[in-house]
Backbone as JSON, one array per atom type, in Angstrom:
{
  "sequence": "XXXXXXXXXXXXXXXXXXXXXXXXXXXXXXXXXXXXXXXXXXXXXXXXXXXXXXXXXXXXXXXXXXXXXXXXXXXXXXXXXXXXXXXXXXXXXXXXXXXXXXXXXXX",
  "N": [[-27.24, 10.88, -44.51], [-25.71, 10.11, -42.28], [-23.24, 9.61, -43.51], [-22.85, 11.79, -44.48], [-22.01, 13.03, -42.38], [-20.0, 11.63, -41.2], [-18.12, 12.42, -43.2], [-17.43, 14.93, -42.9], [-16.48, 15.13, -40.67], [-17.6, 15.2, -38.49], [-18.98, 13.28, -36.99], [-17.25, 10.5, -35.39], [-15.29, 8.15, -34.59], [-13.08, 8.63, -32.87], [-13.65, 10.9, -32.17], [-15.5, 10.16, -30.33], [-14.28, 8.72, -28.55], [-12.35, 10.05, -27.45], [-14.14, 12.03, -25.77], [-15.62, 10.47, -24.39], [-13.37, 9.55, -22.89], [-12.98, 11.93, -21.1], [-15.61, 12.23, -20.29], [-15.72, 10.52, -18.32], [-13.68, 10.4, -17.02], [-14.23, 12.3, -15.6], [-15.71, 11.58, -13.74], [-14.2, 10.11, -12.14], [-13.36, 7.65, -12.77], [-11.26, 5.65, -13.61], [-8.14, 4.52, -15.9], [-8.22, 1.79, -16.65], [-10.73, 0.68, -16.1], [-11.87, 2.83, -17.91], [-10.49, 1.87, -20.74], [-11.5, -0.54, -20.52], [-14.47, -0.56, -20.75], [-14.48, 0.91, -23.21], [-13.67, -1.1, -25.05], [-15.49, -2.99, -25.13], [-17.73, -1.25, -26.33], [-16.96, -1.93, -28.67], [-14.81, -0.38, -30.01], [-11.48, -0.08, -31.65], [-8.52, -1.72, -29.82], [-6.16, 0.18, -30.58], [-7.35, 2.77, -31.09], [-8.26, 3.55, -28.78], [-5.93, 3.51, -26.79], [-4.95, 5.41, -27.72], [-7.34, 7.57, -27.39], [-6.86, 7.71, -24.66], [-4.08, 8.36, -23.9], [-4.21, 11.05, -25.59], [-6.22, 12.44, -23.53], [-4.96, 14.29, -21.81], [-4.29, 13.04, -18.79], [-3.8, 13.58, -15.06], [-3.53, 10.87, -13.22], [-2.65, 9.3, -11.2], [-3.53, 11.75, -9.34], [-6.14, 11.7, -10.0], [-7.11, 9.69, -8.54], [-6.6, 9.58, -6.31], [-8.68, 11.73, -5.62], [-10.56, 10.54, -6.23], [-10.93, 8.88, -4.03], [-10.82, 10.51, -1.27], [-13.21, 11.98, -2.07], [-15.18, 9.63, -1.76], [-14.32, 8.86, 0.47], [-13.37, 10.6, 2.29], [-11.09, 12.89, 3.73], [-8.69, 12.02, 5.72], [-6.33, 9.87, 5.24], [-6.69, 6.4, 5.17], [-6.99, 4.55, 8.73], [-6.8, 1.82, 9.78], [-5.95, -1.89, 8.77], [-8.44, -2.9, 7.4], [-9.89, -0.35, 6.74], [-8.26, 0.69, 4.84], [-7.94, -2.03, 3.35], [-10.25, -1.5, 1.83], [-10.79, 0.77, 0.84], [-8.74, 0.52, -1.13], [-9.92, -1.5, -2.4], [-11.9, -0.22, -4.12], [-11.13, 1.55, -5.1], [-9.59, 0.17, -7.0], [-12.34, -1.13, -8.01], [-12.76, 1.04, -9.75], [-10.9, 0.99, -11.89], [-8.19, 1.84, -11.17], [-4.54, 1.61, -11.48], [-2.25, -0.42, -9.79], [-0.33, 1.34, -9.21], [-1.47, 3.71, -9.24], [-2.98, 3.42, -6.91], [-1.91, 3.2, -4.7], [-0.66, 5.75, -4.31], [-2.7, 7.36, -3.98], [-3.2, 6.19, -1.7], [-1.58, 7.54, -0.42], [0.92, 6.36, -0.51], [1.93, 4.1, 1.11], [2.31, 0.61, 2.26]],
  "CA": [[-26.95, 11.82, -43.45], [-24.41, 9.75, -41.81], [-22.49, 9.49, -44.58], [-22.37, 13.46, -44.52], [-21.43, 13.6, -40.7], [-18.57, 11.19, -41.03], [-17.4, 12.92, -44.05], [-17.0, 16.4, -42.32], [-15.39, 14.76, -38.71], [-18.67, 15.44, -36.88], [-19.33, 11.54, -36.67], [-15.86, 10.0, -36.02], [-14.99, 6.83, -33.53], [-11.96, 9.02, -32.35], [-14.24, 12.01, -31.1], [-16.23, 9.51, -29.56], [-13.85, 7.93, -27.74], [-12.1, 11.14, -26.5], [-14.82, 12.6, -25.3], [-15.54, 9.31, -23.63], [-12.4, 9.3, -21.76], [-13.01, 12.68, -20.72], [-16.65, 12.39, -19.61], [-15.94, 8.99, -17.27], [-12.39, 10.91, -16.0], [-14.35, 14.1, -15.0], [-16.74, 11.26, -13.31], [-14.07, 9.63, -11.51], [-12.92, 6.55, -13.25], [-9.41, 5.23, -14.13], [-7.76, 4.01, -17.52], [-8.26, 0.48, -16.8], [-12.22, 1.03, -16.48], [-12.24, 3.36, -19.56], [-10.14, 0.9, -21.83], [-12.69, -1.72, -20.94], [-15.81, 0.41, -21.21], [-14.64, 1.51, -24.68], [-13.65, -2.38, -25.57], [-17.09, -3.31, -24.93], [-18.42, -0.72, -27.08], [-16.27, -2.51, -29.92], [-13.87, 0.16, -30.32], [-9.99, -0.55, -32.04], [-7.6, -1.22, -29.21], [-5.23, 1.55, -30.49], [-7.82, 3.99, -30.77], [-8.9, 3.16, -27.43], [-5.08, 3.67, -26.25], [-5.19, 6.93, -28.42], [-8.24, 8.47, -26.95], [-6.4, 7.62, -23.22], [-3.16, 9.28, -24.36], [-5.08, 12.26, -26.05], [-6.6, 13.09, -23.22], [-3.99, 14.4, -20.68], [-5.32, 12.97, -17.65], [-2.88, 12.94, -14.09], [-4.3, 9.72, -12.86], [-2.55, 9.75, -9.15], [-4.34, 13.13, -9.03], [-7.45, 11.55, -10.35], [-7.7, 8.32, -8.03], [-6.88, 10.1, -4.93], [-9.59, 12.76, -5.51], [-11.95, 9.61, -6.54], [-10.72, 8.39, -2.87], [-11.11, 11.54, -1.0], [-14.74, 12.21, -2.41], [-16.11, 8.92, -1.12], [-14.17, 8.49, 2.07], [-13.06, 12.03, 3.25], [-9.91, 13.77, 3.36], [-8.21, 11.18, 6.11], [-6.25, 8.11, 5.37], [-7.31, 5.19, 6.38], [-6.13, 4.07, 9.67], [-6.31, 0.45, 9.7], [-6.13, -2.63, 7.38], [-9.79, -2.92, 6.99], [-10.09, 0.43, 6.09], [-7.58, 0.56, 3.97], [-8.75, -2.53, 1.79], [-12.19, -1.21, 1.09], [-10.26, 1.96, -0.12], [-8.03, -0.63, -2.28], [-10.96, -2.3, -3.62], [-13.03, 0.53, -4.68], [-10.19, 2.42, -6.42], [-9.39, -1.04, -8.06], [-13.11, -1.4, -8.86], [-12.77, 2.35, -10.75], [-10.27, 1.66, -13.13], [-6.64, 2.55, -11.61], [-3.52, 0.6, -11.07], [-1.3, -0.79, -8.32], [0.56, 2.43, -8.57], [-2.14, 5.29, -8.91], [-3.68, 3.11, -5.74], [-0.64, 3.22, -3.43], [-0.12, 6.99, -4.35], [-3.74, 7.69, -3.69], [-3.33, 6.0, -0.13], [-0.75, 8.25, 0.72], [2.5, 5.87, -0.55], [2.17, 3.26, 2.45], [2.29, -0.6, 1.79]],
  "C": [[-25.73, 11.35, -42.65], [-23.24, 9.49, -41.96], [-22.02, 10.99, -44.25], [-21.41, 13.77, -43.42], [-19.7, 12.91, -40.51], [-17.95, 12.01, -41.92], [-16.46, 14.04, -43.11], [-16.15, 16.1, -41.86], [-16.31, 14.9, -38.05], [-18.8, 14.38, -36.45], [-17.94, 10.53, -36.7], [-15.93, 9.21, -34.45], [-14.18, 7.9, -32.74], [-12.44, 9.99, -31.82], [-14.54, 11.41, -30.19], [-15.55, 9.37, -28.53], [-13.09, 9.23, -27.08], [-13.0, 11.73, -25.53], [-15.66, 12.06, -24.17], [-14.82, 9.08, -22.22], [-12.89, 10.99, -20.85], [-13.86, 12.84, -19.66], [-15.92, 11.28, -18.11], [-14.21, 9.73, -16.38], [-13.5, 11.82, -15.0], [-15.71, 12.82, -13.47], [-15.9, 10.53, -12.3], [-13.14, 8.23, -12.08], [-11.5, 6.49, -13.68], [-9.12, 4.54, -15.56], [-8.16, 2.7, -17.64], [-9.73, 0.47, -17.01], [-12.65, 1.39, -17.87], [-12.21, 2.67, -20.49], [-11.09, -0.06, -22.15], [-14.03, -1.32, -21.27], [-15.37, 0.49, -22.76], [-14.7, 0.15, -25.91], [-14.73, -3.29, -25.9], [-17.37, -2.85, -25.79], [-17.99, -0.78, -28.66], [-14.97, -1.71, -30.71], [-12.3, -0.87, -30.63], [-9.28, -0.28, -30.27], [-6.48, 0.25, -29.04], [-6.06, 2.77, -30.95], [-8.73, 4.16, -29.33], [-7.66, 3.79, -26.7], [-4.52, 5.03, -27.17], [-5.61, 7.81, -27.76], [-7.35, 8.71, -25.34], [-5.07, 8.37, -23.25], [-3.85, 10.86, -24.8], [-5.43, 13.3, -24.69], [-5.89, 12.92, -21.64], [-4.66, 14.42, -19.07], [-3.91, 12.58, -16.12], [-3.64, 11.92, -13.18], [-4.21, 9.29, -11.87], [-3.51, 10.39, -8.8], [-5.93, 12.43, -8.93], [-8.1, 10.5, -9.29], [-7.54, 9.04, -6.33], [-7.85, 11.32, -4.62], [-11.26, 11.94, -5.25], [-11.99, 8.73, -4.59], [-11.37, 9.57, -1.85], [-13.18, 12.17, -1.04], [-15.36, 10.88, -1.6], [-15.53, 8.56, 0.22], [-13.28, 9.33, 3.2], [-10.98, 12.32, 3.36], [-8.5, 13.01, 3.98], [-7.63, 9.9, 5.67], [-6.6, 7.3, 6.26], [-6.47, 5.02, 7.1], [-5.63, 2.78, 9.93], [-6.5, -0.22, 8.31], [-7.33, -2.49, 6.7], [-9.96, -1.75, 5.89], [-9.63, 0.37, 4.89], [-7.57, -0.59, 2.63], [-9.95, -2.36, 1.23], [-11.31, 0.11, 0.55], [-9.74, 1.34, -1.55], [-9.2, -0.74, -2.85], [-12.03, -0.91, -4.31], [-12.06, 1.12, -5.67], [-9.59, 1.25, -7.56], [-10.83, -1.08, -9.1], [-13.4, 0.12, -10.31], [-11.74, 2.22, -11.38], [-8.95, 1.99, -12.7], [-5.84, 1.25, -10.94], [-3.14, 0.39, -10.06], [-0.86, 0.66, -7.88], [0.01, 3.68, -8.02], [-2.48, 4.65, -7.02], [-3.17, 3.75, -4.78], [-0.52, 5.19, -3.82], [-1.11, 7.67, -3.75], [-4.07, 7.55, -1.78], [-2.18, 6.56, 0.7], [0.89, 7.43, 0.58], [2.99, 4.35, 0.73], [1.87, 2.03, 1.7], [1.58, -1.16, 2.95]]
}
């Protein structure tokens, strides 16, 4: 039977992993998260950096929405604030750059 499913394409690493990136975007998460989530699950690097390409994701868009949802529509005002924003959008997965774009462009 599993033999059959891969044959077709119903059973294929490369659905998997799209559909992967897709679910954990629509959930919030960033590329760096995903890559390692999928690395874990023993996936090929370059179908790991496939599935993340594949699936056209604007990832500014995505980290300042993932910001927004847990700490309201306001930038932060002070430092404090502002590194618990840092660290949470770090602990989801996005870069230096989505971060800073997410907090509005300020250093």
């Amino acid at each position: 039977v599993l033999e059959q499913l891969q044959g077709d394409g119903s059973l294929s690493e490369e659905r998997f992993a799209e559909a992967y990136v897709r679910q954990r975007c629509g959930r919030g998460y960033g590329p760096i998260r995903i890559r390692q989530e999928l690395r874990e699950r023993g996936l090929d690097a370059e179908l790991v950096s496939a599935a993340l390409a594949a699936v056209e994701t604007p990832w500014r868009t995505l980290a300042e929405t993932a910001r927004r949802k847990k700490f309201g529509e306001e930038p932060p005002e002070d430092f404090e604030a502002r590194a618990r924003q840092m660290r949470f959008l770090n602990y989801r997965g996005f870069d230096e750059n989505q971060i800073r774009a997410a907090l509005g462009g300020r250093d």
